[in-house]
C-alpha positions, -999 to +999 in steps of 0.1 A: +000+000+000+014+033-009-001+061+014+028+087+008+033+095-030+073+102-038+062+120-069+035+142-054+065+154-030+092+157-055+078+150-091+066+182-115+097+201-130+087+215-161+110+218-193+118+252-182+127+241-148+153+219-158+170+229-186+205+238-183+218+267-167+250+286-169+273+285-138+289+311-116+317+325-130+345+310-117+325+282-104+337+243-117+310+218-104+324+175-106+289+173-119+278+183-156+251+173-180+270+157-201+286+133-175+253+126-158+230+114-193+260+095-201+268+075-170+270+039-168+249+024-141+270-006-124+254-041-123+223-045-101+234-072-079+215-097-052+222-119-025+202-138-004+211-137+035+205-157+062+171-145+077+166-126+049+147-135+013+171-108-009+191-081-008+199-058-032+230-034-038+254-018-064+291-011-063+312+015-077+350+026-075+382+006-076+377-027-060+404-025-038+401+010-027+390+017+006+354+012+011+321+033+020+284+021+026+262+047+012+226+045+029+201+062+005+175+084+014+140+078+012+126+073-022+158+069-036+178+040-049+213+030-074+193+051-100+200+083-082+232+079-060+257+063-079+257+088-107+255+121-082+280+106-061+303+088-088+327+120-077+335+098-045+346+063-070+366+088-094+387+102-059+397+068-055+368+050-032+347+019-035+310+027-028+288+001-016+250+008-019+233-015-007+190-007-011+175-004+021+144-029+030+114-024+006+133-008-020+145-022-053+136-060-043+154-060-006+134-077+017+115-062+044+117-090+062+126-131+069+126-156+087+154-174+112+141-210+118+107-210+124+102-173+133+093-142+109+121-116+115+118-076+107+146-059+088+126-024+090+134+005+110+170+018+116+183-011+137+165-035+115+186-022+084+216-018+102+220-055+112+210-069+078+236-048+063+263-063+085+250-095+076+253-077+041+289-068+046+303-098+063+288-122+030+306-099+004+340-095+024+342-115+046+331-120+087+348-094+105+369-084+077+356-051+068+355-018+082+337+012+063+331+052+059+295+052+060+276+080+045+240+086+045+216+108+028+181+123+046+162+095+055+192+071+051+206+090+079+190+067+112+205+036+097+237+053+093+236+061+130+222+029+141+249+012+120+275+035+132+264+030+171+257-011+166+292-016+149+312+012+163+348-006+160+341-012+120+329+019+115+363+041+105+342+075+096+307+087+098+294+116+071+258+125+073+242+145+044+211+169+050+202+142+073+172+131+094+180+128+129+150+130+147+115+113+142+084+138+136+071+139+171+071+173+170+062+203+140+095+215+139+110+184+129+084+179+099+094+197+064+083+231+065+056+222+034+042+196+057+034+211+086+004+222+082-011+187+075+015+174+103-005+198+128-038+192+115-032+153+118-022+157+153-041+181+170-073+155+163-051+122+172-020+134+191+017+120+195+010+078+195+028+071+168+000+047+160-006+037+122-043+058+121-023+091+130+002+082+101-026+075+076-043+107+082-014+125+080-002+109+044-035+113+034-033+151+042-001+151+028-013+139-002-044+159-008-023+193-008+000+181-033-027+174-057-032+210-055+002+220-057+019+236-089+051+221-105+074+250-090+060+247-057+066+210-052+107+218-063+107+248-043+093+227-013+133+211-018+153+238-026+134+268-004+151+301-003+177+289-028+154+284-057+166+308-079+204+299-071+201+269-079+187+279-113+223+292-120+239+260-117+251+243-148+238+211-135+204+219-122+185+202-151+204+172-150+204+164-112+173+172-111+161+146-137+178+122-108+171+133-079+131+132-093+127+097-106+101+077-093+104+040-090+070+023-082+092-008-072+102+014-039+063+015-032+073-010+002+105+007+011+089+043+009+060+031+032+080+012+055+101+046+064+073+065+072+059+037+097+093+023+115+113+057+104+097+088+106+071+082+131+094+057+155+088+059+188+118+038+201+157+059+198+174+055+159+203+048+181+224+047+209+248+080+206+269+069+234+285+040+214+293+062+186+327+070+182+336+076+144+350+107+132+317+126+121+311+151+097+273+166+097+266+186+061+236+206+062+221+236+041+209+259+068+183+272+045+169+233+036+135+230+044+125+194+037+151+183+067+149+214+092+186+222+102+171+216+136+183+179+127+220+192+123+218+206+154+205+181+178+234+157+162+263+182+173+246+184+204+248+143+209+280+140+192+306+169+208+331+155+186+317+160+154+318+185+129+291+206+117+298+225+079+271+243+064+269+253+033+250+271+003+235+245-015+201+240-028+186+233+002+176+198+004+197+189-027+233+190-021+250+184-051+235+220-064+241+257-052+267+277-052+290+263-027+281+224-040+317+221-052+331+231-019+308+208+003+324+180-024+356+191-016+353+190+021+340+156+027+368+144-001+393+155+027+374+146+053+370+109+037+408+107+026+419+115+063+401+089+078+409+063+052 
């Protein structure tokens, strides 16, 4: 069942949306249109796992090189990431994506002897892609820079606080970091709908009050025009982000709807979004952490930065121009690429 609609969030860029701009003067972005409509999607691999009926993934990067697992965000899959992030394989790093449960044929859940076992929610994922890593390279043999992206972000720190001594480097992109039990962690364009829902059937974090809300959700974007569902990404910086020479072609990425992510989309909102239980625990996270955020990004509040430097003393928080929610445009989108780069090789 699909309550939530991707596209009625994201979809609706008109021709004259996305065609290509001119850059900054000055400006020279890893990213161009000519690059991204020619790049070569890797293999679509599968494995089967014990417990678990399939997982999906895709690799990029030299084979030997030293490795980061990418957790995509929601609504996302190989489609998107490896071509916006093939500038991490070209520096010299392998990328492992694997597709979190529901999405692109990854179960949601198994079974371990005669009992059905969950892979939802952040600790969920986060053990099945141990299991994940430990098949492909060996038990115990591994240790990663993980990366996550929005709603990737709570397996990233489950993963990261679950497997702490595997974990070399932590890098979390315009991430969520806290589930919607309160307005000001809900995308500004939601909260409306978020109130509505809420006021009527409070904080339970029951399925009806998630319904209602989707539902809600939904019934505004019908209404909503093509430029108001890409300025409900990209905010303030709309018009900035016109001026990059890649807006048109990220944004044919970033917007592409899979209907085969129906399960993973739905799963996110029920065991992600609206948990009730921690993503993680943040004392038994010790990786070098970088937090990248747009303060202007309204789809994840930079209220989510902020309560992750206030968990994590040691980490660092960068902010940067971007286009809002979508970090690989804006004016300073070659500097934020340059800064985890570094941040990355040091902790190789």
């Amino acid at each position: 069942m699909r309550v939530l609609d991707r596209r009625s969030v994201l979809l609706g860029a008109p021709a004259s949306l996305v065609a290509p701009r001119l850059a900054w003067s000055g400006q020279r972005h890893w990213l161009t249109p000519d690059h991204l409509s020619k790049f070569p999607l890797p293999e679509l691999q599968s494995i089967a796992l014990s417990g678990a009926d399939k997982v999906t993934f895709a690799r990029g990067g030299p084979a030997n090189a030293p490795l980061i697992l990418y957790f995509h965000g929601w609504g996302d899959d190989y489609h998107m990431v490896m071509p916006l992030e093939a500038g991490l394989a070209e520096a010299g790093f392998h990328i492992l994506l694997p597709h979190r449960p529901g999405y692109v044929g990854s179960a949601l859940s198994g079974t371990r002897g005669h009992e059905s076992v969950s892979w939802e929610g952040p600790v969920g994922t986060a053990d099945l892609t141990a299991q994940l890593l430990d098949q492909l390279y060996g038990t115990d043999k591994w240790n990663v820079a993980v990366i996550s992206m929005s709603g990737g972000t709570p397996a990233a720190l489950a993963f990261a606080s679950r497997y702490p001594l595997q974990t070399r480097a932590l890098v979390l992109q315009a991430g969520l970091t806290h589930a919607f039990s309160d307005a000001k962690y809900v995308p500004e364009a939601l909260r409306g709908e978020y109130t509505t829902a809420f006021e009527s059937f409070g904080w339970t974090g029951d399925q009806v009050s998630q319904i209602i809300f989707a539902l809600l959700v939904k019934l505004r974007d019908s209404f909503m025009t093509d430029e108001e569902v890409v300025h409900a990404l990209t905010g303030e910086r709309f018009s900035d982000a016109k001026q990059d020479v890649a807006f048109g072609a990220v944004l044919e990425r970033v917007l592409r709807d899979d209907p085969g992510n129906r399960d993973g989309e739905w799963s996110d909102v029920r065991k992600t979004f609206f948990s009730t239980s921690p993503y993680c625990n943040w004392n038994d996270i010790r990786a070098p952490t970088l937090i990248i955020h747009d303060i202007k990004d309204p789809f994840v509040p930079f209220l989510h930065a902020q309560e992750v430097k206030a968990r994590l003393p040691h980490a660092i928080l960068r902010t940067f121009s971007l286009a809002g929610h979508i970090i690989w445009l804006g004016r300073e989108a070659h500097l934020m690429h340059e800064t985890r780069l570094a941040f990355l090789k040091r902790h190789s």
